[in-house]
N, CA, C and O atoms as CSV, one atom per row, in Angstrom:
chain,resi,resn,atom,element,x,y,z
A,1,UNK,N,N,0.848,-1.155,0.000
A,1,UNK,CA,C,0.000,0.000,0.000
A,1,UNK,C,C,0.897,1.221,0.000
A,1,UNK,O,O,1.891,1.293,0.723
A,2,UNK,N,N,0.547,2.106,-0.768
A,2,UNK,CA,C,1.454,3.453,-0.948
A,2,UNK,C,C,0.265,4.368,-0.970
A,2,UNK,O,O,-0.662,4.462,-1.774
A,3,UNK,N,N,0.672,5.311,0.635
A,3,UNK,CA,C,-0.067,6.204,1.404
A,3,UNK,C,C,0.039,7.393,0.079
A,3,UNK,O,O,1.151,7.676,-0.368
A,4,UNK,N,N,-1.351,8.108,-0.541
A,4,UNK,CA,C,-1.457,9.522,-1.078
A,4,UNK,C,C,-1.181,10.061,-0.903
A,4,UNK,O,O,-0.333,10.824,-1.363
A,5,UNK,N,N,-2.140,9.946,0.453
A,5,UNK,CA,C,-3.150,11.332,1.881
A,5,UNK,C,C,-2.217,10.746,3.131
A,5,UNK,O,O,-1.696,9.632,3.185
A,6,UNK,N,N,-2.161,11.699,4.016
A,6,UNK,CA,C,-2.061,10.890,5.360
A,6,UNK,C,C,-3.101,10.321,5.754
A,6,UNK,O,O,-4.222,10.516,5.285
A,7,UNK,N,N,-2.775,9.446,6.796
A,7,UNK,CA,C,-3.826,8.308,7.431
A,7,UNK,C,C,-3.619,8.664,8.631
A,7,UNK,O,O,-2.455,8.645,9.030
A,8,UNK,N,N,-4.737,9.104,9.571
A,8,UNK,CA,C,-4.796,9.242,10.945
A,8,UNK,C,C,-5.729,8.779,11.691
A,8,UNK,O,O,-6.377,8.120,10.878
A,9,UNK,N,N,-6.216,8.677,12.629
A,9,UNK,CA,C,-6.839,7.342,13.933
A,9,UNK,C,C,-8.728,8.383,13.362
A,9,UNK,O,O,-9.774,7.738,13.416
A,10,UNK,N,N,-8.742,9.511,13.017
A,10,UNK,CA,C,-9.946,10.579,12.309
A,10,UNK,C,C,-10.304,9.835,11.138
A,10,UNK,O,O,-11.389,9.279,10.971
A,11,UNK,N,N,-9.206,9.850,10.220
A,11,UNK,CA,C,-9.644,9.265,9.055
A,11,UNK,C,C,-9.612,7.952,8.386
A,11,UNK,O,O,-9.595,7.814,7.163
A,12,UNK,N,N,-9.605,6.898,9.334
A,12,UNK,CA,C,-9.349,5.862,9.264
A,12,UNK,C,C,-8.524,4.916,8.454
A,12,UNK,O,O,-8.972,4.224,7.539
A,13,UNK,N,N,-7.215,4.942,8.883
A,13,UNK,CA,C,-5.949,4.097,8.740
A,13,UNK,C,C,-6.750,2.354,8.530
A,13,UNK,O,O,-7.719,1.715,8.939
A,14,UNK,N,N,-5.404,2.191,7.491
A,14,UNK,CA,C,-5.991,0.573,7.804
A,14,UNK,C,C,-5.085,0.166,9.102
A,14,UNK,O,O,-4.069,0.626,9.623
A,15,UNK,N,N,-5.987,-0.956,9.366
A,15,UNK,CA,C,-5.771,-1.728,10.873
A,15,UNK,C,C,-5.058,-2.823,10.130
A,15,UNK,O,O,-5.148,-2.896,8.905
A,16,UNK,N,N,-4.244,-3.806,10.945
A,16,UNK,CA,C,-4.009,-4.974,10.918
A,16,UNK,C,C,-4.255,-5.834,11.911
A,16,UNK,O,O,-3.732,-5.551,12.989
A,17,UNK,N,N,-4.989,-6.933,11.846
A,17,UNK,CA,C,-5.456,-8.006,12.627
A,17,UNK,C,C,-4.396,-9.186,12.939
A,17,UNK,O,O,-4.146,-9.976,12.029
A,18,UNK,N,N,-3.565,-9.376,14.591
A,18,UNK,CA,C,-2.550,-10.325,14.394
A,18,UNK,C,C,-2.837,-11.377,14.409
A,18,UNK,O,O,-4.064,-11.280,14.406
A,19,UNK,N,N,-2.610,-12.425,14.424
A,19,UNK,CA,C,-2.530,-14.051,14.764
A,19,UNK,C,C,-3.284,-14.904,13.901
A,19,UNK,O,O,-3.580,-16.087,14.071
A,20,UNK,N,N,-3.560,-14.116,12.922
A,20,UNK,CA,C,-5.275,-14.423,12.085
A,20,UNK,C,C,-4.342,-15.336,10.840
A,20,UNK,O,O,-4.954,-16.228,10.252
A,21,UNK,N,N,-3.303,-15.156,10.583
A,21,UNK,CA,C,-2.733,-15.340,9.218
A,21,UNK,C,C,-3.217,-16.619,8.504
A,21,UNK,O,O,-3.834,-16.723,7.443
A,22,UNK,N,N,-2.679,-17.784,9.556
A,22,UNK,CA,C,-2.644,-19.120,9.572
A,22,UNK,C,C,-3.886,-19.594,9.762
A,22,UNK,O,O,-4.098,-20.577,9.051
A,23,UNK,N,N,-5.115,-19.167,10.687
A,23,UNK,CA,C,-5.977,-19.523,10.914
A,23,UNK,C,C,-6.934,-19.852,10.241
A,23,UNK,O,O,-7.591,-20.861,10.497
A,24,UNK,N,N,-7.330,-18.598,8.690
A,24,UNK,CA,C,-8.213,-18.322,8.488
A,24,UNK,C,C,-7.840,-18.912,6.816
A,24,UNK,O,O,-8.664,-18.675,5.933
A,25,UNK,N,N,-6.875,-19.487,6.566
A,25,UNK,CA,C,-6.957,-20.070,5.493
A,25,UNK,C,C,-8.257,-21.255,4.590
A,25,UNK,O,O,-9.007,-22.115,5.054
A,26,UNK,N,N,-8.051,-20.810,3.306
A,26,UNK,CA,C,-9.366,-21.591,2.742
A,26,UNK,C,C,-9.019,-22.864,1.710
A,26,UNK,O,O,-7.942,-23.316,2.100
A,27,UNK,N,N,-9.365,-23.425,0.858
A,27,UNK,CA,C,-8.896,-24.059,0.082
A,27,UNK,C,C,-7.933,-23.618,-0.991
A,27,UNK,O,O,-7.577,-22.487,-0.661
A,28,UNK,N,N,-7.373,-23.944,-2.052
A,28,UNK,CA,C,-6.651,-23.379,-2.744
A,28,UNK,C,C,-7.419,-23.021,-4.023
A,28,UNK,O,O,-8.073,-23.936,-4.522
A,29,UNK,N,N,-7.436,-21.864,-4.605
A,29,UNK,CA,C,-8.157,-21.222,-5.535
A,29,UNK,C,C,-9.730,-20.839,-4.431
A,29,UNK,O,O,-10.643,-21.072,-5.222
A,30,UNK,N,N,-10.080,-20.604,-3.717
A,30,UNK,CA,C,-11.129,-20.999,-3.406
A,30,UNK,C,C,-10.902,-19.417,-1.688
A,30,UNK,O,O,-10.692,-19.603,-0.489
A,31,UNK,N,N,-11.093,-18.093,-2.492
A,31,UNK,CA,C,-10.908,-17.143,-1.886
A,31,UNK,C,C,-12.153,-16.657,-0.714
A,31,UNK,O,O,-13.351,-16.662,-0.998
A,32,UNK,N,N,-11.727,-16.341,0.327
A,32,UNK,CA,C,-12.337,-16.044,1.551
A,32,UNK,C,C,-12.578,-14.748,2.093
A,32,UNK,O,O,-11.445,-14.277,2.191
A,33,UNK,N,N,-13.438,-13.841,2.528
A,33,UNK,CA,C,-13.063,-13.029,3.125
A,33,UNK,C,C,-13.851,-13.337,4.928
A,33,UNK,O,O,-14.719,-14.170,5.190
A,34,UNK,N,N,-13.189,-12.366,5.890
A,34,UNK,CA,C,-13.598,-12.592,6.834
A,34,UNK,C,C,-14.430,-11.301,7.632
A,34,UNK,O,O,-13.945,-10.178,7.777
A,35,UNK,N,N,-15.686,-11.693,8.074
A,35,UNK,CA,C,-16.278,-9.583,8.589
A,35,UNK,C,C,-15.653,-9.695,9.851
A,35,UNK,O,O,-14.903,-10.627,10.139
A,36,UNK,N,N,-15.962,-8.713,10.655
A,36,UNK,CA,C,-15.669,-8.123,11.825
A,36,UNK,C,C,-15.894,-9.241,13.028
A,36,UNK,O,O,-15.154,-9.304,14.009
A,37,UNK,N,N,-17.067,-10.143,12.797
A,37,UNK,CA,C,-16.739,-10.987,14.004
A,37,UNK,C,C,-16.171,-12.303,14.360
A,37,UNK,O,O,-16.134,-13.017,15.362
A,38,UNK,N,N,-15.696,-12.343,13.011
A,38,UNK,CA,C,-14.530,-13.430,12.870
A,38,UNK,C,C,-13.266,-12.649,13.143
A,38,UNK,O,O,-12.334,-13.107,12.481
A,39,UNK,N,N,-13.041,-11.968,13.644
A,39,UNK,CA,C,-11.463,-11.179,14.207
A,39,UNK,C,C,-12.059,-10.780,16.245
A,39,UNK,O,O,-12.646,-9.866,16.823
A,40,UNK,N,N,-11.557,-11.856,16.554
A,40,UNK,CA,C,-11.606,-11.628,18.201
A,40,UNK,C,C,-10.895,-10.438,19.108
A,40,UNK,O,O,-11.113,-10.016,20.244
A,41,UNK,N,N,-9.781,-10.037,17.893
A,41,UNK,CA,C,-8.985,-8.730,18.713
A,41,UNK,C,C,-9.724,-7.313,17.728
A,41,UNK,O,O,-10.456,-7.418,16.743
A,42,UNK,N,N,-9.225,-6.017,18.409
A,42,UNK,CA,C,-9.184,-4.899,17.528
A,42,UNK,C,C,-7.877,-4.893,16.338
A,42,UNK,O,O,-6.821,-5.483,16.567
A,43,UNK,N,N,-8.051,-4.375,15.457
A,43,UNK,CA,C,-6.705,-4.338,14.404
A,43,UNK,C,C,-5.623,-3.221,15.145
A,43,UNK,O,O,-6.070,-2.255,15.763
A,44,UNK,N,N,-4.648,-3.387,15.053
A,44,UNK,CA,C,-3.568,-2.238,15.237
A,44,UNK,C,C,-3.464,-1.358,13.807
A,44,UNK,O,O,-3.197,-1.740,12.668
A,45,UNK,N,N,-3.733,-0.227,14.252
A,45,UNK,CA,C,-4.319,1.208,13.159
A,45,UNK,C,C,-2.443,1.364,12.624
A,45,UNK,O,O,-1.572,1.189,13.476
A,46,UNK,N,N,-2.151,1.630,11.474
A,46,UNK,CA,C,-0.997,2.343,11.492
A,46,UNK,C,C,-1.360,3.628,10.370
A,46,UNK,O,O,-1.837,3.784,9.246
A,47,UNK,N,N,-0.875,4.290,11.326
A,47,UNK,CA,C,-0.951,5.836,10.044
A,47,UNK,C,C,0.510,6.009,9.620
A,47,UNK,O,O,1.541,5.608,10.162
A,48,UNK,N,N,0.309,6.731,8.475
A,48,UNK,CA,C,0.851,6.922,7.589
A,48,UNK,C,C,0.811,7.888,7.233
A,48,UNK,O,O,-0.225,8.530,7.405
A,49,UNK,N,N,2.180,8.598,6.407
A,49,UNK,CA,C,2.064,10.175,6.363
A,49,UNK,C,C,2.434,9.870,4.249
A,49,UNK,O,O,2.734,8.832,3.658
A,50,UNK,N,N,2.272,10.925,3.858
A,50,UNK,CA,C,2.268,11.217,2.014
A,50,UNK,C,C,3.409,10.204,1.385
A,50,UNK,O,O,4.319,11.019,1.238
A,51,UNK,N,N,3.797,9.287,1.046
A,51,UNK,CA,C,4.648,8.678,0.186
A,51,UNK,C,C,4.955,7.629,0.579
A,51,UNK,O,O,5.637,6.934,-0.173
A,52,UNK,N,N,4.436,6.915,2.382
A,52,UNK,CA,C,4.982,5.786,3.010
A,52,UNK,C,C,4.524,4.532,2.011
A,52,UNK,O,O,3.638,4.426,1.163
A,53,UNK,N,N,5.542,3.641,2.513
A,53,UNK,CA,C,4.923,2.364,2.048
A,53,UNK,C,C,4.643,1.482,3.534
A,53,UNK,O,O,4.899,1.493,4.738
A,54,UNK,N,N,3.887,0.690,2.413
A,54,UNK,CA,C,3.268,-0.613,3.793
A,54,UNK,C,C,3.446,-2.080,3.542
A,54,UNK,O,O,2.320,-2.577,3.542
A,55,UNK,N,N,4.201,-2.834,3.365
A,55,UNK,CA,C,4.099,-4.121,2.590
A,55,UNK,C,C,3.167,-5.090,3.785
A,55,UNK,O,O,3.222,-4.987,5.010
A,56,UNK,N,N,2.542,-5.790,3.173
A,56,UNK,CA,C,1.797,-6.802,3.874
A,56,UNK,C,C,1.807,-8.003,2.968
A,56,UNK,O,O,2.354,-7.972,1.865
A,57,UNK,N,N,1.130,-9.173,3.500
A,57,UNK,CA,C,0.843,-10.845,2.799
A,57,UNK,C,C,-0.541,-10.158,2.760
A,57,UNK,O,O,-1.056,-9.327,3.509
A,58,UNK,N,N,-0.970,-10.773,1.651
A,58,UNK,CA,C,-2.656,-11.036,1.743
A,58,UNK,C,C,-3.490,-11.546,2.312
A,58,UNK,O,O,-4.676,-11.269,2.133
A,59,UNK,N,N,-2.891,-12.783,3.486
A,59,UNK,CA,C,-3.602,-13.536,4.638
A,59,UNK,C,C,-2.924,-12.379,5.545
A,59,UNK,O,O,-1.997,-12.936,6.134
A,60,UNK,N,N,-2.959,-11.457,5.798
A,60,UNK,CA,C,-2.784,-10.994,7.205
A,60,UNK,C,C,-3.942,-10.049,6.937
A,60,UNK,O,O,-3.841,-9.099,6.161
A,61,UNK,N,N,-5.551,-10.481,7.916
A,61,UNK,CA,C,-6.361,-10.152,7.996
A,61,UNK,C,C,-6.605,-8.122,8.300
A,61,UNK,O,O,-6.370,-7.479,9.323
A,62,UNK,N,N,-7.019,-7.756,7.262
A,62,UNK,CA,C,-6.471,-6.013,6.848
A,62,UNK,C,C,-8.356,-4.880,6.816
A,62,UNK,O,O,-9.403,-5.262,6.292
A,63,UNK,N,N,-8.158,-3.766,7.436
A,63,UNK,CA,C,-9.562,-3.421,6.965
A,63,UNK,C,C,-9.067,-1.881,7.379
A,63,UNK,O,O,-8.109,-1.611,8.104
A,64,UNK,N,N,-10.062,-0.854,6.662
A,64,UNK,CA,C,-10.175,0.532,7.034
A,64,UNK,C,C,-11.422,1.088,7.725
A,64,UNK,O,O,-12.581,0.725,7.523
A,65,UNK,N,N,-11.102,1.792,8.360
A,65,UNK,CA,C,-12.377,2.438,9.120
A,65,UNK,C,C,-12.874,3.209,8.704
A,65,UNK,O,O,-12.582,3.386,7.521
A,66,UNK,N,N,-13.772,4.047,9.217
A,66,UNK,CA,C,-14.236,4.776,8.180
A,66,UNK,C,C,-14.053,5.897,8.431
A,66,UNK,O,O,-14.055,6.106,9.644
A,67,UNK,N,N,-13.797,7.231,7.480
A,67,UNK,CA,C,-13.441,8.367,7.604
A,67,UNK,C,C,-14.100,9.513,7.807
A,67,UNK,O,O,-14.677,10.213,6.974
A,68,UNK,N,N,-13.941,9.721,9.369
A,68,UNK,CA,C,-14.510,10.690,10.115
A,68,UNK,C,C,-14.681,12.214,9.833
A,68,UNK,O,O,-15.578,12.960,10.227
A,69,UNK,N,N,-13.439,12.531,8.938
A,69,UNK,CA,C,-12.619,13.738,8.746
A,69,UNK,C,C,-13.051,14.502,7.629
A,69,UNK,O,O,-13.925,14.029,6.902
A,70,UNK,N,N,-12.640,15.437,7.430
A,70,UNK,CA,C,-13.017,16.110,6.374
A,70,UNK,C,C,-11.805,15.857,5.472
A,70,UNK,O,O,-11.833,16.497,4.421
A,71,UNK,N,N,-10.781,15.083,5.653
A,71,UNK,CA,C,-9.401,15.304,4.975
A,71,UNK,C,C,-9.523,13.920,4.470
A,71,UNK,O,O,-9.835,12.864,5.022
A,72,UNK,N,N,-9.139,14.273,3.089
A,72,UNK,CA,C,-8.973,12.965,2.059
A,72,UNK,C,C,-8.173,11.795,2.418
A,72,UNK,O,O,-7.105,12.405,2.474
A,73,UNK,N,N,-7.808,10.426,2.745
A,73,UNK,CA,C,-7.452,9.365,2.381
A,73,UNK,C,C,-7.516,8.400,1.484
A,73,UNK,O,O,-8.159,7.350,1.483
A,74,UNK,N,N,-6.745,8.884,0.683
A,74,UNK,CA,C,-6.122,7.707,-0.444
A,74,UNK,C,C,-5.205,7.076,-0.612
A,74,UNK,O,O,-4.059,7.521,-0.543
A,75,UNK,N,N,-5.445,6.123,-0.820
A,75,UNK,CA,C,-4.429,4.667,-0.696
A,75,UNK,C,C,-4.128,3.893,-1.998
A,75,UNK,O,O,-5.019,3.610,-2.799
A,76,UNK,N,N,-2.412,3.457,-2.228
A,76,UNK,CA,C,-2.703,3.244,-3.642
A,76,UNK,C,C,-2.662,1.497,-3.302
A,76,UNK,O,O,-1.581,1.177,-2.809
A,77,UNK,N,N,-3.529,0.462,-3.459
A,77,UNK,CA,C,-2.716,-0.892,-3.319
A,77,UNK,C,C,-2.575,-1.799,-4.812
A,77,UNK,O,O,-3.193,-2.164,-5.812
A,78,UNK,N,N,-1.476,-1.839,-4.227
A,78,UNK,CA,C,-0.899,-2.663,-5.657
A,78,UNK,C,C,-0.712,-4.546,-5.434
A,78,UNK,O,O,0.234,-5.125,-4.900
A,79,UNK,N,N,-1.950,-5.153,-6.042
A,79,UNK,CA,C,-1.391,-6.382,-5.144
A,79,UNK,C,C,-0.980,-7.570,-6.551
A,79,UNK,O,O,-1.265,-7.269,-7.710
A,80,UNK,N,N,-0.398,-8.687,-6.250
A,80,UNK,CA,C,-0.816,-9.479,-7.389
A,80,UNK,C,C,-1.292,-10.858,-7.101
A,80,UNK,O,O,-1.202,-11.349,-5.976
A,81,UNK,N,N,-1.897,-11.598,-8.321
A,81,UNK,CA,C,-2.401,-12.855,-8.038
A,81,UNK,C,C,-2.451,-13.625,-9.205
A,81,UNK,O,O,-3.001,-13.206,-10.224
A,82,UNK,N,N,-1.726,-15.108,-9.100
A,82,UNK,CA,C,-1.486,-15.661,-10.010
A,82,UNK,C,C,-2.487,-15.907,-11.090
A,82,UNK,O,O,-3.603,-15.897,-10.572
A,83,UNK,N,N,-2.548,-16.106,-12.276
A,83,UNK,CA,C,-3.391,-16.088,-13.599
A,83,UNK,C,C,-4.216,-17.746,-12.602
A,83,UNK,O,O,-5.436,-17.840,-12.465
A,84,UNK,N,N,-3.630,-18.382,-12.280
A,84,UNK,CA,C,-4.599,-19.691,-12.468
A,84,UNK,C,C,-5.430,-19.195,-11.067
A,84,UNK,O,O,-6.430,-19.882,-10.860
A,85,UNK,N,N,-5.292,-18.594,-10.511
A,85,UNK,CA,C,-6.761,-18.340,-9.310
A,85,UNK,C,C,-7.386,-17.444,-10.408
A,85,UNK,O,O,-8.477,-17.224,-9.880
A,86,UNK,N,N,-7.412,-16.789,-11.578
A,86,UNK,CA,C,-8.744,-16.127,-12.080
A,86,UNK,C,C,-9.092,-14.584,-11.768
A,86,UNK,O,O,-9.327,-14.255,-10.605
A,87,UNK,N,N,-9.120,-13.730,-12.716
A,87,UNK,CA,C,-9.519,-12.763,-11.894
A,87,UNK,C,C,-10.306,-12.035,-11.093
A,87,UNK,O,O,-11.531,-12.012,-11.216
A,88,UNK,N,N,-9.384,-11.116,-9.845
A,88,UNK,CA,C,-10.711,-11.519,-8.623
A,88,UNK,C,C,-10.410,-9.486,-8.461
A,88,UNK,O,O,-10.189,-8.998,-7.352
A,89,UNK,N,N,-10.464,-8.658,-9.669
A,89,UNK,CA,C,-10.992,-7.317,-9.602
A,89,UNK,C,C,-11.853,-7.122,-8.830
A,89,UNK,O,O,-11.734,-6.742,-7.665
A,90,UNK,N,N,-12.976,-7.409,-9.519
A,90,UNK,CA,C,-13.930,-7.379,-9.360
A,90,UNK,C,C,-15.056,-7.014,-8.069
A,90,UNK,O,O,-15.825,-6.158,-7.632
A,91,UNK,N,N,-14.371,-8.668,-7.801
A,91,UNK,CA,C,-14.370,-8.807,-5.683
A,91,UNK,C,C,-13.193,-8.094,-4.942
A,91,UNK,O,O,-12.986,-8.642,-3.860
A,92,UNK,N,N,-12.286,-6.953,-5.209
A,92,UNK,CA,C,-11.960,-6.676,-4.178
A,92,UNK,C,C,-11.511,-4.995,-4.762
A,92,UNK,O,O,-11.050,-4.170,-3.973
């Protein structure tokens, strides 16, 4: 993820959810997402100021809050996924 805008605890930073990585795995080709009460902890918020980067895995359970603020947050994410899972635009 490559921060626009800054991200602050107002305009809702993405969170990261720990311990979830391993847990929440699905079959192979066979994509999952998880809501809010399948994550037993709060996410740890990280803000971010104009140009940061963020690298993450795609199983490390990820979400944004919602933006309180009057100040823009934009986020650029760049992710990839192999041709034989299919493309999944669409859904995410």
């Amino acid at each position: 993820m490559v921060a626009i805008d800054a991200s602050t605890a107002d305009n809702g930073p993405v969170e990261f959810c720990a311990g979830f990585h391993g847990r929440l795995l699905t079959p192979a080709g066979a994509p999952g997402d998880v809501d809010d009460t399948g994550l037993a902890t709060p996410g740890e918020a990280v803000g971010t100021r104009p140009g940061d980067v963020v690298l993450f895995h795609s199983l490390r359970p990820h979400r944004s809050g919602e933006n309180r603020s009057a100040a823009m947050r934009r986020q650029l994410y760049l992710s990839y996924s192999a041709a034989a899972h299919g493309d999944l635009y669409d859904r995410y």
